[in-house]
MOPAC internal coordinates of N, CA, C and O (Angstrom, degrees):
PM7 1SCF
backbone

  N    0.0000 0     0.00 0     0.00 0    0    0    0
  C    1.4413 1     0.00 0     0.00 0    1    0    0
  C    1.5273 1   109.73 1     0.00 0    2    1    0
  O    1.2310 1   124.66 1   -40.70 1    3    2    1
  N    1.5420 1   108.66 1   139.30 1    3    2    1
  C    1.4350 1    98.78 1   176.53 1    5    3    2
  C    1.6449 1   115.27 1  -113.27 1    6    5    3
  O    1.2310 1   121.38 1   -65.88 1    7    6    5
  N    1.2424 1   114.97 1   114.12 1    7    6    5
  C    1.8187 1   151.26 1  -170.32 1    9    7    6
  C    1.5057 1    90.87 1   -59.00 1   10    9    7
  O    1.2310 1   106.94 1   179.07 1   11   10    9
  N    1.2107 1   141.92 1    -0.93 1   11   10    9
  C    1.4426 1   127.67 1  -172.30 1   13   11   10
  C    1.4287 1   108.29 1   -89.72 1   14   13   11
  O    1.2310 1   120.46 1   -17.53 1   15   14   13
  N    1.4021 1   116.73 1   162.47 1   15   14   13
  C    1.3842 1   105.19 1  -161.62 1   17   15   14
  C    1.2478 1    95.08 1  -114.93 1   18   17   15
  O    1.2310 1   110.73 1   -20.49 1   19   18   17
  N    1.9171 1   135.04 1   159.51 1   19   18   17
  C    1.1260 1   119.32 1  -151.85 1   21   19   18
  C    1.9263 1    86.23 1  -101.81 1   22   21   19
  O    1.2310 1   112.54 1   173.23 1   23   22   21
  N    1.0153 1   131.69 1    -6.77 1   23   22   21
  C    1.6127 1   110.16 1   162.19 1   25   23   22
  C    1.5551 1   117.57 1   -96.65 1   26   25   23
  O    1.2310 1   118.89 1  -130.76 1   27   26   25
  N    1.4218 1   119.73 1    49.24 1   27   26   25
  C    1.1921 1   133.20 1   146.31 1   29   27   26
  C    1.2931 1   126.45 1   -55.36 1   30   29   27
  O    1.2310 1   121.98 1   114.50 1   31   30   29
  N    0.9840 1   113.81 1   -65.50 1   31   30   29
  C    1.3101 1   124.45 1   173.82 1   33   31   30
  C    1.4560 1   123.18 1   -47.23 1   34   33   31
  O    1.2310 1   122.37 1   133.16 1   35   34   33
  N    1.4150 1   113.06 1   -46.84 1   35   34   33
  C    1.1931 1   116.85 1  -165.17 1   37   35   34
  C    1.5591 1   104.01 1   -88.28 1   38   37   35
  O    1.2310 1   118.07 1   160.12 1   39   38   37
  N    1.4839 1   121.29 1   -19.88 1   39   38   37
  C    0.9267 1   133.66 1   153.37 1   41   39   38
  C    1.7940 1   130.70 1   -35.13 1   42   41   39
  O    1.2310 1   130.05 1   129.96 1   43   42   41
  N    1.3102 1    98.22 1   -50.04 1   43   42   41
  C    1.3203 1   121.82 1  -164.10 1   45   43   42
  C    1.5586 1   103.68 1   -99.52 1   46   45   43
  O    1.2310 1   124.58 1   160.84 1   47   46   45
  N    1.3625 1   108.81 1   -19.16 1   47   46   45
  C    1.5240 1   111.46 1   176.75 1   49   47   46
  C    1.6097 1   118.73 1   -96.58 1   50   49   47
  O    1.2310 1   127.77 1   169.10 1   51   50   49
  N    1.7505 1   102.65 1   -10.90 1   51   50   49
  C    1.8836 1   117.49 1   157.23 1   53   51   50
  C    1.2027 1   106.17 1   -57.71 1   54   53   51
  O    1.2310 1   120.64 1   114.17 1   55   54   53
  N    1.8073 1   116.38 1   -65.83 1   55   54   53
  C    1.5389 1   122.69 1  -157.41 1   57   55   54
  C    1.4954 1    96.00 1   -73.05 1   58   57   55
  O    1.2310 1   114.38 1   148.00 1   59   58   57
  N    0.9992 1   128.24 1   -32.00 1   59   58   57
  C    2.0247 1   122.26 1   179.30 1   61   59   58
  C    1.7554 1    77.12 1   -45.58 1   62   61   59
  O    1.2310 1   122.70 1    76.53 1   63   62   61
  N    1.4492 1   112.43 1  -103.47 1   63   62   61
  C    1.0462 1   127.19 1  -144.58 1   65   63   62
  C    1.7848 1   112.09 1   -45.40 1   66   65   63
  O    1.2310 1   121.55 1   133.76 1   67   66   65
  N    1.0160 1   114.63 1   -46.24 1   67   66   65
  C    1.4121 1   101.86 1   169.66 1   69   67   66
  C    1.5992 1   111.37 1   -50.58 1   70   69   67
  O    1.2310 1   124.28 1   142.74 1   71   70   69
  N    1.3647 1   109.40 1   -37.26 1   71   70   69
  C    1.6236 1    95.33 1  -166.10 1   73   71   70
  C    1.8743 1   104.48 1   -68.21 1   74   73   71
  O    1.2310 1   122.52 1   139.11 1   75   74   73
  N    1.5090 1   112.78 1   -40.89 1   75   74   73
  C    1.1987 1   120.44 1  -175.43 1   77   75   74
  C    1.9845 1    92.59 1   -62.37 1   78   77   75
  O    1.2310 1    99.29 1   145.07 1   79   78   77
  N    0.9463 1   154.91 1   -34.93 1   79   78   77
  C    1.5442 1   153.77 1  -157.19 1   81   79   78
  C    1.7226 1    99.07 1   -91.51 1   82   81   79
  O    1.2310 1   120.26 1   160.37 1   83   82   81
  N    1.5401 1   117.11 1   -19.63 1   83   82   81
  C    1.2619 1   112.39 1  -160.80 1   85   83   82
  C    1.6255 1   110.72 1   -94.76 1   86   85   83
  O    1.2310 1   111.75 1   165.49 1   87   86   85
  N    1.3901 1   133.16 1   -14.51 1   87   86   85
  C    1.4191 1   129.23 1  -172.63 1   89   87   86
  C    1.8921 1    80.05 1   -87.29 1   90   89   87
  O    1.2310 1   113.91 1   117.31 1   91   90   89
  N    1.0243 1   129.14 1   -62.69 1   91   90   89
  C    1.7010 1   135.44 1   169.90 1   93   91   90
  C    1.5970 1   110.39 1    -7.43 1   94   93   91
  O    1.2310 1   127.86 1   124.00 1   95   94   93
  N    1.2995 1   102.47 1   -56.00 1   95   94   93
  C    1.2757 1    89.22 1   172.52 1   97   95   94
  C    1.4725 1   124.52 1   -98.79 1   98   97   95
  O    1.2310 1   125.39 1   150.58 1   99   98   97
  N    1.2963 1   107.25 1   -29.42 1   99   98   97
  C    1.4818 1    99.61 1   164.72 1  101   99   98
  C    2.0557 1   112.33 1   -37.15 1  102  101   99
  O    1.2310 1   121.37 1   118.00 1  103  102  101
  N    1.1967 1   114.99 1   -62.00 1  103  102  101
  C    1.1383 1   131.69 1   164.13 1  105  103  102
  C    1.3473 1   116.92 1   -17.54 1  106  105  103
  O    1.2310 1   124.54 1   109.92 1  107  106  105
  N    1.3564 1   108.88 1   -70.08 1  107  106  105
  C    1.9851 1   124.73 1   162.16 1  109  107  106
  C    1.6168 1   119.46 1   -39.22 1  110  109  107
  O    1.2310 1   125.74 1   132.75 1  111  110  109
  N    1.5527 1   106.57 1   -47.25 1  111  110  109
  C    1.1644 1   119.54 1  -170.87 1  113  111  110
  C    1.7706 1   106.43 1   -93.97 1  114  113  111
  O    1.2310 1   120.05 1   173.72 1  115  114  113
  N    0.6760 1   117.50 1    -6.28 1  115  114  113
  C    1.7355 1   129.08 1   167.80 1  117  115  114
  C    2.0208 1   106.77 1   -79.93 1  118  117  115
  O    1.2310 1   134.78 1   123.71 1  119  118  117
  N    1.5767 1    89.02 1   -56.29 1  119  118  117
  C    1.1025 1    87.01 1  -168.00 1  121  119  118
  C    1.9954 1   115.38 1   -67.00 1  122  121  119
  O    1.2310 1   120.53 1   132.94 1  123  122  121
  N    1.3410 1   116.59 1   -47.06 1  123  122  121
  C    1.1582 1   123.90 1   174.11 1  125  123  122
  C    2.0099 1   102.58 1   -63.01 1  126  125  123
  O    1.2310 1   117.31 1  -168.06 1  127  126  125
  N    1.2300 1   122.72 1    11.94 1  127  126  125
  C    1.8455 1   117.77 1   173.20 1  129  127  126
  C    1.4952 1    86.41 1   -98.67 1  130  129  127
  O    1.2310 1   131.11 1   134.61 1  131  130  129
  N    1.4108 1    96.16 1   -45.39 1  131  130  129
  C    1.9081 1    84.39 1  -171.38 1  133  131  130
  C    1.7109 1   119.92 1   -81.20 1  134  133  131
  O    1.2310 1   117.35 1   169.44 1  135  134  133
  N    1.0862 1   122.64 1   -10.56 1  135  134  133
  C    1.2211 1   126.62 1   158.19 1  137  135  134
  C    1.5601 1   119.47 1   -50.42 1  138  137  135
  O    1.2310 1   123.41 1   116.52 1  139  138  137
  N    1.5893 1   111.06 1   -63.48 1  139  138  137
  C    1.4821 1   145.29 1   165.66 1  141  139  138
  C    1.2129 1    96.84 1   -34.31 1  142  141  139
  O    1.2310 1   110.72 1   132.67 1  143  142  141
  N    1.4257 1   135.05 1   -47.33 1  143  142  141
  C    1.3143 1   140.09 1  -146.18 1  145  143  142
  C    1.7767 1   115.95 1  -109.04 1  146  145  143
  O    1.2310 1   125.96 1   154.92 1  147  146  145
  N    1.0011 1   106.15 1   -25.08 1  147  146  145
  C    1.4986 1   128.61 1   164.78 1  149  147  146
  C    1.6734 1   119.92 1   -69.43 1  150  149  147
  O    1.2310 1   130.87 1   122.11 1  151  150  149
  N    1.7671 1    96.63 1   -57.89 1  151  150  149
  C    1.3059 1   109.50 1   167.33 1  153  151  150
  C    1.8142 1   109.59 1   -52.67 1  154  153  151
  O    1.2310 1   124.01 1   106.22 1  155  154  153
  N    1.3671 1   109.91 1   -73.78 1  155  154  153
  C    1.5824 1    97.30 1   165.61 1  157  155  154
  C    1.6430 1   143.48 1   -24.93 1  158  157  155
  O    1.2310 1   126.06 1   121.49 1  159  158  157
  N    1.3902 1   105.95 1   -58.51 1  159  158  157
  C    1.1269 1    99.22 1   167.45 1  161  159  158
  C    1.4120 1   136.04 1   -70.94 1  162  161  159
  O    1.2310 1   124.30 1   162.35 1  163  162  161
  N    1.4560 1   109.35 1   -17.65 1  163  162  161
  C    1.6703 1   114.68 1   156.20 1  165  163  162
  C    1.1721 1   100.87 1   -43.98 1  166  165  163
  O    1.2310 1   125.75 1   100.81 1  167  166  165
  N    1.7653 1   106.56 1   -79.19 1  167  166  165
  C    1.7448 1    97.42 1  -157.01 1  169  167  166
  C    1.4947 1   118.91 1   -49.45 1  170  169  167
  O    1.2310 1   130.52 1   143.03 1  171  170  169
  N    1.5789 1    97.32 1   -36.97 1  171  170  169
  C    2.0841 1    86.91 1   173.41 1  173  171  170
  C    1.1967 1   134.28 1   -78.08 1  174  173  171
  O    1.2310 1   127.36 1  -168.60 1  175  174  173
  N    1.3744 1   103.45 1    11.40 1  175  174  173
  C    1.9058 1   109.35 1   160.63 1  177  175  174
  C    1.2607 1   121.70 1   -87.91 1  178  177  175
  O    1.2310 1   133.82 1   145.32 1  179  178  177
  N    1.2654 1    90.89 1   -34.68 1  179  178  177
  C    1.8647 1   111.92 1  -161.14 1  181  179  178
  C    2.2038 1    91.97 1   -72.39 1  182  181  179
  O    1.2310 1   126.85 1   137.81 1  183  182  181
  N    1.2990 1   104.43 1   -42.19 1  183  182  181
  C    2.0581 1   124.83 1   171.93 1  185  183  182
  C    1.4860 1   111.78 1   -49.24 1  186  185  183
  O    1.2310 1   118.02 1   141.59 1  187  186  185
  N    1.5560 1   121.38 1   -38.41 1  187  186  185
  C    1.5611 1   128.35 1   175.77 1  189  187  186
  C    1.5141 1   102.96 1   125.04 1  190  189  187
  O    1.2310 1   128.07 1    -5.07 1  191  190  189
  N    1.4042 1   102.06 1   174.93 1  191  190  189
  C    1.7073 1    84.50 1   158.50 1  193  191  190
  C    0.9860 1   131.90 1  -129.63 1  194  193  191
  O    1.2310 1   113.08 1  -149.47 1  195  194  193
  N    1.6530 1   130.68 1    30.53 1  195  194  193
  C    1.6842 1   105.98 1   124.89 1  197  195  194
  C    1.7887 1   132.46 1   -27.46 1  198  197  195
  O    1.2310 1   135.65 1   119.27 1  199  198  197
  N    1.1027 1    87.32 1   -60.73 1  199  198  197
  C    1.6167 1    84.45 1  -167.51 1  201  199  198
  C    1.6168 1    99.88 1   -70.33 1  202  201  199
  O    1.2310 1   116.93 1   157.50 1  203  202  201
  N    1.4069 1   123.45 1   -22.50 1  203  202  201
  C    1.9026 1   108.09 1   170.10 1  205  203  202
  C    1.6187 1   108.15 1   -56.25 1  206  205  203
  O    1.2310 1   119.76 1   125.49 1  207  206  205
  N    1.5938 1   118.07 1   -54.51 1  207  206  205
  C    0.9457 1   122.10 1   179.70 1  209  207  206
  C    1.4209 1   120.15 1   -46.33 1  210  209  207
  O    1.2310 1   113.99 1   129.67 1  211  210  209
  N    1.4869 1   128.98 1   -50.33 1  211  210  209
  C    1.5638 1   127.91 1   150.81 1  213  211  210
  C    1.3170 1   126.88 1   -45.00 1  214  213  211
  O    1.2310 1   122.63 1   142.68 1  215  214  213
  N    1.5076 1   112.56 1   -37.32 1  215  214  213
  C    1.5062 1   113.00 1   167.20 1  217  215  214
  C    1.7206 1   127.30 1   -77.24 1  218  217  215
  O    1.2310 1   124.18 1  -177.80 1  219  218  217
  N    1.0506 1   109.59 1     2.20 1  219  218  217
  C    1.4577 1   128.05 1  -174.25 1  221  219  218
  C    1.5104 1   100.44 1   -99.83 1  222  221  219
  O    1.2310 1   125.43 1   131.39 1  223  222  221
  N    1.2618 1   107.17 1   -48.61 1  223  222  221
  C    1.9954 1   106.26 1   168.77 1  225  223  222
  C    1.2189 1   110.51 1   -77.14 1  226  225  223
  O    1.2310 1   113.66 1   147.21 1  227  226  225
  N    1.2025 1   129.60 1   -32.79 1  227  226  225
  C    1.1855 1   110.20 1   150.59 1  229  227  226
  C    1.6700 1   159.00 1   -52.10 1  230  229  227
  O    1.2310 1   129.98 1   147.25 1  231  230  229
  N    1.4756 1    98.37 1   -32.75 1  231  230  229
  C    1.1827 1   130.32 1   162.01 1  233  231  230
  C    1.6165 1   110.84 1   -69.18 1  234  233  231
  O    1.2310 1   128.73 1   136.06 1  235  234  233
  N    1.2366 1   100.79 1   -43.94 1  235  234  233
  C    1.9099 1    94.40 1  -175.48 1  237  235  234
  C    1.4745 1   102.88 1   -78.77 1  238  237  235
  O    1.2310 1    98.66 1   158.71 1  239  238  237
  N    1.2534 1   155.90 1   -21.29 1  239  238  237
  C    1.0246 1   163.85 1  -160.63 1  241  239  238
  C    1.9285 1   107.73 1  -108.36 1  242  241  239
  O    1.2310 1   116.56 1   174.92 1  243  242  241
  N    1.2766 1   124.14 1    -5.08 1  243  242  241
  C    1.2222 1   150.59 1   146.22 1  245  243  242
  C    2.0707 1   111.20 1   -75.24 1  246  245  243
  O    1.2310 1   127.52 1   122.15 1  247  246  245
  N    1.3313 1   103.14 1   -57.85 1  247  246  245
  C    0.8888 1    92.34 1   162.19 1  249  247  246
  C    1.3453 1   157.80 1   -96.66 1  250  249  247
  O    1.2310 1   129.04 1   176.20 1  251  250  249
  N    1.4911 1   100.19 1    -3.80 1  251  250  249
  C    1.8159 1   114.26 1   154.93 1  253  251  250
  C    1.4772 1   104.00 1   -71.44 1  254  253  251
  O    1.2310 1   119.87 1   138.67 1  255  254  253
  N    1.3138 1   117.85 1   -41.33 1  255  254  253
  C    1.7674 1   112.47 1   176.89 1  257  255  254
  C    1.6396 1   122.09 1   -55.45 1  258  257  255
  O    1.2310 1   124.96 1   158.03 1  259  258  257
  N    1.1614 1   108.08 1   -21.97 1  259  258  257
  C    1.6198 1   123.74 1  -164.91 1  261  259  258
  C    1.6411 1    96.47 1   -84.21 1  262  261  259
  O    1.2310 1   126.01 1   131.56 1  263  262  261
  N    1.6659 1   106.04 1   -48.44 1  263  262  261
  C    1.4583 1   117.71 1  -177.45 1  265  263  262
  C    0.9998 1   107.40 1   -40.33 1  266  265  263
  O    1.2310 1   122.53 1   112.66 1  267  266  265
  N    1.7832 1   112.76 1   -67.34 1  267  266  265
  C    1.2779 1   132.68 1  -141.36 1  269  267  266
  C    1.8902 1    93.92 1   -76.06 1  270  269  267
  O    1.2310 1   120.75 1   136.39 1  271  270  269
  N    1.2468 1   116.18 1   -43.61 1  271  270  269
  C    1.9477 1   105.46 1   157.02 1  273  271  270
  C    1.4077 1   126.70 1   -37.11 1  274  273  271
  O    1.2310 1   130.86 1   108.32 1  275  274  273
  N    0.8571 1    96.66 1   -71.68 1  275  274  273
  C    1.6869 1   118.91 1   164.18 1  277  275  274
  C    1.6362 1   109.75 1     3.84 1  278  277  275
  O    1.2310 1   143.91 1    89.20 1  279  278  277
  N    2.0697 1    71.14 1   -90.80 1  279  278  277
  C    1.5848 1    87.41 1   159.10 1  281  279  278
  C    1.3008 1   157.46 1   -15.09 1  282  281  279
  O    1.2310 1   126.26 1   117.12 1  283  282  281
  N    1.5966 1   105.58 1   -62.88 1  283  282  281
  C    1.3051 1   134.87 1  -165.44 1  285  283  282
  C    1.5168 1   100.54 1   -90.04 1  286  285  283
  O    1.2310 1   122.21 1   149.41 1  287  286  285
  N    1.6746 1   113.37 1   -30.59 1  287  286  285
  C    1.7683 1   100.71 1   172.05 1  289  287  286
  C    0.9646 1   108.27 1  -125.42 1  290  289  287
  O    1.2310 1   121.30 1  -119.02 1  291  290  289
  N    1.0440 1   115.11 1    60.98 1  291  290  289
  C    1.3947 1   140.58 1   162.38 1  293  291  290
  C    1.5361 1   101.02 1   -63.43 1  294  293  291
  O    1.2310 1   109.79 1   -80.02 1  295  294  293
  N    1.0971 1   136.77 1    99.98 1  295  294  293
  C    1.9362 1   109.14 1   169.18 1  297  295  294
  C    1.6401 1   119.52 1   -79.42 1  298  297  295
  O    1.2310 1   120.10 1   180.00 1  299  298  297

């Protein structure tokens, strides 16, 4: 007897395609951080740099915080 279940397939042919759809958007969403991020640092050059210097601790403290998520749901 064969124990396989008949939405296997279709099962396995969701997670294909999501996995193939998923670097795609990572991709999308990379690209619109660095857009976001370009635009920013214009305006905080063009501001002086005090406020880069505040935005730089800010930014690193964004990104030890992001780590430290990361981290923690990690599965």
């Amino acid at each position: 007897m064969d124990d396989s279940s008949p939405f296997t397939a279709t099962t396995l042919a969701e997670e294909a395609l999501l996995g193939l759809l998923m670097p795609l958007w990572q991709l999308v969403i990379g690209a619109v951080v660095l857009v976001v991020i370009l635009v920013s640092v214009g305006r905080l050059a063009r501001r002086g740099p005090s406020r880069m210097s505040t935005a730089l601790l800010v930014t690193a403290a964004a990104i030890a915080g992001l780590a430290v998520l990361g981290v923690l749901f990690q599965r």
